[in-house]
Every structure is written in C-alpha cells, then in structure tokens.
N, C-alpha and C positions, 0 to 999 in steps of 0.2 A: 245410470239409467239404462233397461234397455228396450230398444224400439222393438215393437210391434210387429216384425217384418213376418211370420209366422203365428200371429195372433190369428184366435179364433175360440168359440165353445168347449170347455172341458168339463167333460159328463163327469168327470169322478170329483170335482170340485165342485158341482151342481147338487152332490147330494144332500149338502146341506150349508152351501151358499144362497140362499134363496132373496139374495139382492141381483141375481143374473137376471138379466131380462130376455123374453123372446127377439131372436133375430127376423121374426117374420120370413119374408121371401126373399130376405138379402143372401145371394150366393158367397159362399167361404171367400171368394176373391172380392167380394164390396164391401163383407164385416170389415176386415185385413186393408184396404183400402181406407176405409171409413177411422178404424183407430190409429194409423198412421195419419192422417189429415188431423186428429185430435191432437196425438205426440206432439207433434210436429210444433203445434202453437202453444202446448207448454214446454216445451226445449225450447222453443226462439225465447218468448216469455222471457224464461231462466236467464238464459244467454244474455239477454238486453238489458237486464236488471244488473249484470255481472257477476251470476253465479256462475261455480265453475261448477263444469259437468261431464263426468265422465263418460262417455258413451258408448255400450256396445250393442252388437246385434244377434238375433237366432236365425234358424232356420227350418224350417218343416221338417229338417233329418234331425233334429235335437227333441221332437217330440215334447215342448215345454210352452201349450199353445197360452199358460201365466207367466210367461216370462218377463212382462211386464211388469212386476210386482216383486224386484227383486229384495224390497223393505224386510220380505218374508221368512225370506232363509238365510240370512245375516244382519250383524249390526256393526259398525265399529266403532268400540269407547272405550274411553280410559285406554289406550295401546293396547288393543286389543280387539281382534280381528273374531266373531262368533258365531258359529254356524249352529242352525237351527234345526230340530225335528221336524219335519212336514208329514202332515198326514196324509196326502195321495202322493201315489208312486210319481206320478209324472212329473209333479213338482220339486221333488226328490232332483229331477235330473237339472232343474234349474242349479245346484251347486256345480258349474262348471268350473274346472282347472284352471281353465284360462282365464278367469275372472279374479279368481282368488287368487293366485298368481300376481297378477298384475298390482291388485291392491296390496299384496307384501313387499311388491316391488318398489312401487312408488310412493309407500307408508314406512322409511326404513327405522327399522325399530318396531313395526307393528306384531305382536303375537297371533298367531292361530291358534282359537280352541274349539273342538271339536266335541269338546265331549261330551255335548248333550245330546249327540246323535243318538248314543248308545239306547238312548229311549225309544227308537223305532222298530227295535226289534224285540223279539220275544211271543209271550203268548199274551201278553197284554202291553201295547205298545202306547205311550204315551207323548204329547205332543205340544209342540207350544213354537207359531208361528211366528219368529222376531217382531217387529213396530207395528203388525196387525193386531197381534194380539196383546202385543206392550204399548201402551201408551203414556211415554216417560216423562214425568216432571224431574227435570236436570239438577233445576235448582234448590229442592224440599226433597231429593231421592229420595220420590215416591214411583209405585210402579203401578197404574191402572189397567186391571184384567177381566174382562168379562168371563168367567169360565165356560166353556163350552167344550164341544170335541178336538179342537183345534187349542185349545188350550187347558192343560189338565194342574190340577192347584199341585200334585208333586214337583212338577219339571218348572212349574212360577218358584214356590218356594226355592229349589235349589240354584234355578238363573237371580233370582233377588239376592241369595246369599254371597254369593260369587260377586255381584255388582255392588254391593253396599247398598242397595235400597231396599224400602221397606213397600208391601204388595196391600195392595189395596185391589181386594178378589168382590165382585161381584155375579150376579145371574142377570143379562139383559136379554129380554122377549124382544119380537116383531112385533107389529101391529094385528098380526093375526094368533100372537100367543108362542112363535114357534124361537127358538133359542136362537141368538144373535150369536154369528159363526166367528167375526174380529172384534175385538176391543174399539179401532178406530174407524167403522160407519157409525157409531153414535157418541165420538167425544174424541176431542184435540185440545191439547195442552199448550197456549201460546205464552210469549212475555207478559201480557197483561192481562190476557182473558183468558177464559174454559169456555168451551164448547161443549155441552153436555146434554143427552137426551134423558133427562131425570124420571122421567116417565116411563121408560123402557126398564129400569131398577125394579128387580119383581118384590124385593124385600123392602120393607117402610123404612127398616134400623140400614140397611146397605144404602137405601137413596138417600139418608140422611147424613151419613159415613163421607161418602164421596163429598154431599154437597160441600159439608164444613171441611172437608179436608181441600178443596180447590179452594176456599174463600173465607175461612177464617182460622181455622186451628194451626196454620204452618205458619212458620215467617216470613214469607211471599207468599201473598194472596193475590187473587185475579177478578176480575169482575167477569159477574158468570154468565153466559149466552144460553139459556134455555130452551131449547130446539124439542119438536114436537115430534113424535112418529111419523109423521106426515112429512117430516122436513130430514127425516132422516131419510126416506123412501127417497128424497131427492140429491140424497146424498152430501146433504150439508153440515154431517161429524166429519166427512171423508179429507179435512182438510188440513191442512200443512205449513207451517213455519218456516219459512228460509231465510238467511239473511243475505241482502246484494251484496255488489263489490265493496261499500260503505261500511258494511257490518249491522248494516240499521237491519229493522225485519220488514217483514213482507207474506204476505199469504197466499198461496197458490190454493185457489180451487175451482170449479168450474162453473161455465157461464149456469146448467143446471140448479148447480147450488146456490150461486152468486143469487140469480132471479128467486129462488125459493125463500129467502132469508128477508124478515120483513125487513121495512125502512128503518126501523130504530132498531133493527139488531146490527143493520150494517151502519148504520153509525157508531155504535160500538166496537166495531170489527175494524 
C-alpha cells in the first residue's frame, strides 16, 4: 500500500476517468488531509484483521498525485514480479525503484518482467492497467477485461498468454453511455460470489458470456451480486478480497459502498 501523503487531482487521469469527482472548495491541503484520514481506517482495518501490509510513502517531488493505486502498475503471481503499461506519464512514475527493489528483496526467488512496457511507446502505444483493468479469477484462470483506452485487447491477449488464463474481453458503459475506464469499478471476483454490474455490458452475447462464465459454465461457480449503475456510481464493484491472519476472507470496501448495497445483497456478501 501506499499512503496518500501527496495525493491530490490528476488532470491527465481525468480525461477519461470520469468516476473522479469534484473537489469543490476543498484546498489541495484538505483533499490530501481528507484521503489520509480515509487510508488511515483501511490500514488499521487491515492491520486488526492481521493482514500484513507493506507500506510505503510519496511525496509532491515524485509527481504521482495516483499513487495510491499501486494495484495498477504491477502484479505479483505465480513468482513473478509484472510491470505494467500506463497510460498517463505521470503514473508512469509511480513504478518506483525503491519499491520494486524491495519486493525482490523480500520475495526471494521472485522474477521481474518488464516487458509489457515496451507497449508504451511508438506511434501507437498501447495499454493495460494491472488489477484495474484485470480482474482475476485465480481459481477458473479466467481474466475479466472491460476494453477501453487503458486496456487495449493486444496487450490482454499477450498478459493472458504469459499467465495461463483465458480473457474474457468485454465493452462496459456509464450510466451516461461513456466507456468505463477499469475493469474493477463494475465487478469483483470473490470465493463465493461475483460482483457484477451486468447492466453496463453493452453487448447482449458479452452480458451473457460473463454471466455464465462467473456462475455456471466453470468448475467454481459463485453466486452472483447484481449491482446497478447506480450502485456502481457509488462504487460498490470497487471492492476487494483479502484474507486475515486466519486465512479465512474478508472484504474490504467502503462505508460509500457498504450503505449503497441493498440488505439482501449484503447478506449475500
């Protein structure tokens, strides 16, 4: 994880993230304030449950005001350490040495691979955001992709071949029609459930594809949470897996989404 210390609006990630919201009259020093007070009670959270959590920090001279969101530009599975394409420069600089470092450090036997980088440059650069835009069933290596700009179906296919899974490529809309920019603000792959906004599936054969592929055509099925556009606006795909010290699981998301989600879906959850 890393904190917030340097968070803040990034215009070049605005252009077509359009899950950001207005800050209003809040100054760069109350946003920055304001998502560190958020951090904060999902790291203790974590921590109290007995996840372990690595934790580092940025700073306004790293220029990487997503730094929070390091899901994006790496993954590590199967021993093996993966660095990701990003589409805006500045995110870019979230692949810091010091971080990558560390995790070969303390992953001994862990591999570096880098070379889906090589997709960001050229005259036509292509992209594909790690666990934003992957959304991995572990168990049925499956790989759920909403395609968009931040995910291009070249660089899926070649990451799915590399990993052993098989890509299960979608088109998800907003509520206002406009291209959903991650894979996971409208869908989460847990142990026993899916999270899915089926509704946002522009294609009838694609929303039917996914449906039966989370809940009956694999050999682990889930039972499926059907989340509305409306409940996506509140960021109830946005959510997460972990398991405590026990090994048992557990769901990290936030009070936002928590409240969004009716009573019988969070009985299912």
């Amino acid at each position: 994880m890393v904190a917030p210390n340097a968070f803040g609006s990034n215009a070049q990630a605005a252009r077509d993230n359009h899950f950001m919201g207005s800050t209003g009259t809040m100054t760069a020093r109350e946003v920055r304030e304001s998502a560190l007070a958020e951090f904060k009670g999902l790291y203790q959270g974590l921590r109290d449950i007995g996840v372990r959590v690595h934790l580092f920090a940025h700073d306004l001279k790293h220029n990487t005001p997503d730094a929070v969101f390091p899901n994006n530009w790496h993954t590590v599975r199967g021993g093996t350490l993966k660095l990701f394409p990003m589409k805006d420069e500045n995110r870019r600089l979230e692949r810091r040495e010091d971080i990558i470092e560390y995790l070969l450090e303390r992953n001994k036997g862990l591999k570096l691979d880098d070379s889906l980088l090589a997709h960001e440059h050229g005259d036509a650069p292509k992209f594909l955001e790690g666990t934003g835009s992957l959304v991995i069933d572990h168990v049925n290596a499956l790989a759920y992709v909403a395609v968009s700009e931040r995910a291009h179906i070249d660089v899926v296919k070649e990451y799915c071949a590399s990993e052993i899974l098989e890509p299960v490529t979608f088109v998800a809309k907003d509520a206002k029609g406009r291209v959903i920019y991650h894979t996971n603000v409208m869908m989460s792959v847990c142990s026993t459930v899916a999270i899915a906004c089926l509704e946002s599936i522009a294609s009838d054969d694609d929303r039917r594809r996914v449906r039966d592929a989370l809940t009956t055509s694999h050999a682990h099925t889930r039972e499926l949470v059907d989340i509305t556009l409306d409940q996506v606006n509140e960021f109830c795909g946005n959510v997460i897996e972990v398991r405590d010290g026990s090994g048992a699981p557990a769901l990290a998301l936030s009070r936002r989404a928590y409240d969004a989600f009716t009573p019988h879906q969070r009985a299912m959850l």
